[in-house]
VEXGUMAR-609442 format. One record per residue (C-alpha): x, y, z; residue in three letters. Coordinates in steps of 0.25 Angstrom, whole numbers, plus 5000, padded with zeros to 4 digits. Layout:
BEGIN
XYZALA
...
END
This chain:
BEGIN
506049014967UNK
506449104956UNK
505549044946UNK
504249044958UNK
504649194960UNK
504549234945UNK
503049154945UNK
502649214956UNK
503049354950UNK
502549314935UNK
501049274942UNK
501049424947UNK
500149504935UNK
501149594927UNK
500649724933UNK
500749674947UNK
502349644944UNK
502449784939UNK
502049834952UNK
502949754959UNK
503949804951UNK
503549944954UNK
503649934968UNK
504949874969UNK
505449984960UNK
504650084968UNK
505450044981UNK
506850034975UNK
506550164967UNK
506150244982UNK
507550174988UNK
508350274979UNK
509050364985UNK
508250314999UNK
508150455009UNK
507750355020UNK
508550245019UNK
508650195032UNK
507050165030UNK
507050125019UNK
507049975021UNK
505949995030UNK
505050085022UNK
505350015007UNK
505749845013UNK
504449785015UNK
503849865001UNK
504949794993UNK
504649665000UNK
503249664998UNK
503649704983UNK
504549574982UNK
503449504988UNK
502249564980UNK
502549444968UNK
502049334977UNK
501049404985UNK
500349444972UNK
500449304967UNK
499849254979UNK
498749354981UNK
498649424970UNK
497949564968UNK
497449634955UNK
498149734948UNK
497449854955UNK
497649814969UNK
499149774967UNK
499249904962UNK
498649974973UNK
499549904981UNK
500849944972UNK
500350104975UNK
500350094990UNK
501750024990UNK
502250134980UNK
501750234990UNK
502350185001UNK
503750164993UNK
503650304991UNK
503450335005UNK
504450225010UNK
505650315002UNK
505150445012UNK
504750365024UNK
503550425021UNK
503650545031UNK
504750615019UNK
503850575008UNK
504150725000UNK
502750734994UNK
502650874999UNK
503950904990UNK
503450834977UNK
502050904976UNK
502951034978UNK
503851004966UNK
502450964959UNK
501551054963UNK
502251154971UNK
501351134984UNK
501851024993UNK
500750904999UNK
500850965013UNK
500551095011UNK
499451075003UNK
498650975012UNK
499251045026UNK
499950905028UNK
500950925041UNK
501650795039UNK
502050695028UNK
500850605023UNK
501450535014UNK
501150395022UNK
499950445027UNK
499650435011UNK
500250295011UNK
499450255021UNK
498350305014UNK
498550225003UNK
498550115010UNK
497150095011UNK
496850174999UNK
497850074989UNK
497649934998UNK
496249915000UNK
495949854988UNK
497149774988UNK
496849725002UNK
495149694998UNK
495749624985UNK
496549524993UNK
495449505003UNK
494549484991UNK
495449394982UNK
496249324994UNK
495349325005UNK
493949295000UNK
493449425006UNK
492349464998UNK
492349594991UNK
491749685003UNK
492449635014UNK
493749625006UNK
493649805006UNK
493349785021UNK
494549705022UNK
495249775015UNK
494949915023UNK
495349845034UNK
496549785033UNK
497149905027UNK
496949965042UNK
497449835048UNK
498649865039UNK
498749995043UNK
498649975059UNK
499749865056UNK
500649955049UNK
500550055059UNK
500849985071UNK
502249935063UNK
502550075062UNK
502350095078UNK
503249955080UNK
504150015070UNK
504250155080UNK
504350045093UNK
505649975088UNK
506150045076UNK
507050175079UNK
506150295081UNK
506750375070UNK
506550255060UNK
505150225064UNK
504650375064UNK
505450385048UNK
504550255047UNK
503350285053UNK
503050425046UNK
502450475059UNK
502750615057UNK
502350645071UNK
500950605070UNK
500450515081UNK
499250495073UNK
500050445059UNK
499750295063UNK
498150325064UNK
498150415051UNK
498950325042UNK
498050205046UNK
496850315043UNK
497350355031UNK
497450195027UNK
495950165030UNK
495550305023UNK
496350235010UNK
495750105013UNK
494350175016UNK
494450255003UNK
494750144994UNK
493650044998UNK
492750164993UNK
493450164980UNK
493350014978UNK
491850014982UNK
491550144972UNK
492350074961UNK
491949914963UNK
491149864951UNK
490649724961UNK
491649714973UNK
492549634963UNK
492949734955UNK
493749834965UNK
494549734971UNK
494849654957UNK
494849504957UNK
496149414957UNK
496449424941UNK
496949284941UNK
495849204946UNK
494449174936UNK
493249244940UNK
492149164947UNK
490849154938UNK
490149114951UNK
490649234960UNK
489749344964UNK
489849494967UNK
489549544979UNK
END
């Protein structure tokens, strides 16, 4: 099993193994001197999991370089927001020490929009990660892989969100409002799904404006040959 383990994590590029190490350092590093941590299984548990697990999803479905990267900025994100369950995230106190104005000031933000950004990123960071996956592991050809791709981030989002409103059903209210980030708003769940699918939206212009041939945004699978006979679409 040990020696299966090892292959499996050797077949991953070195890059790749590197970010996988950054994670997990990333998620032991925000557990330091944890100021929640009650929450903190909850908010850091199923980042370390998936981190743990990322050798052998990478070795079954592999992603290029970029796109894992991607992938390695959302999570460090929402590890960053998981230390603060993301209502204390103290943005508003950093850009004073830099800058000597605070984030809320500035924009005339009347609550924490730390996860609204994480949200955000969620579509911005994913969909190409997502459209490679469709394209590589699906067969999806290169169009409808970016329409894929756009909508499962909302599918993902609407998911996630009806966790949190199961959460605020069974959990105890002071733990799933800590969890949820509401802040009051009875709209968050709307907004963060629209933030998602303006990320999502704003990255497909990105990966159409930059493509060179479909193929080229949303890389190939560097392992396999290329196909003389394959055509751009």
């Amino acid at each position: 099993m040990i020696s299966g383990a090892v292959g499996v994590w050797k077949s991953v590029p070195v890059q790749q193994r590197r970010m996988i190490m950054m994670l997990v350092a990333a998620i032991l590093a925000a557990n330091v001197d944890q100021p929640y941590p009650e929450l903190a299984p909850l908010q850091h548990g199923p980042t370390m999991l998936l981190a743990l697990a990322a050798p052998w999803l990478l070795h079954r479905w592999p992603l290029s370089n970029g796109s894992a990267g991607c992938v390695l900025l959302f999570l460090l994100l929402h590890t960053l927001g998981g230390r603060y369950i993301y209502s204390y995230v103290p943005y508003d106190a950093w850009a004073r020490a830099i800058s000597g104005h605070d984030v809320s000031g500035t924009f005339g933000l009347a609550r924490n929009g730390y996860d609204r950004l994480v949200h955000f990123a969620f579509g911005a960071l994913l969909t190409a990660p997502f459209a490679e996956l469709a394209r590589r592991h699906g067969a999806m050809r290169p169009g409808w892989s970016l329409a894929f791709a756009f909508a499962f981030v909302g599918l993902v989002s609407a998911v996630y969100e009806i966790f949190e409103w199961l959460l605020s059903v069974f959990a105890a209210g002071q733990t799933a409002d800590w969890y949820n980030g509401q802040q009051g708003d009875i709209w968050d769940p709307q907004k963060d799904m629209g933030a998602a699918q303006i990320g999502s939206a704003l990255a497909l212009l990105w990966l159409c404006a930059t493509r060179q041939g479909w193929g080229e945004a949303i890389s190939p699978d560097p392992h396999s040959s290329p196909d003389p006979h394959s055509s751009k679409e």
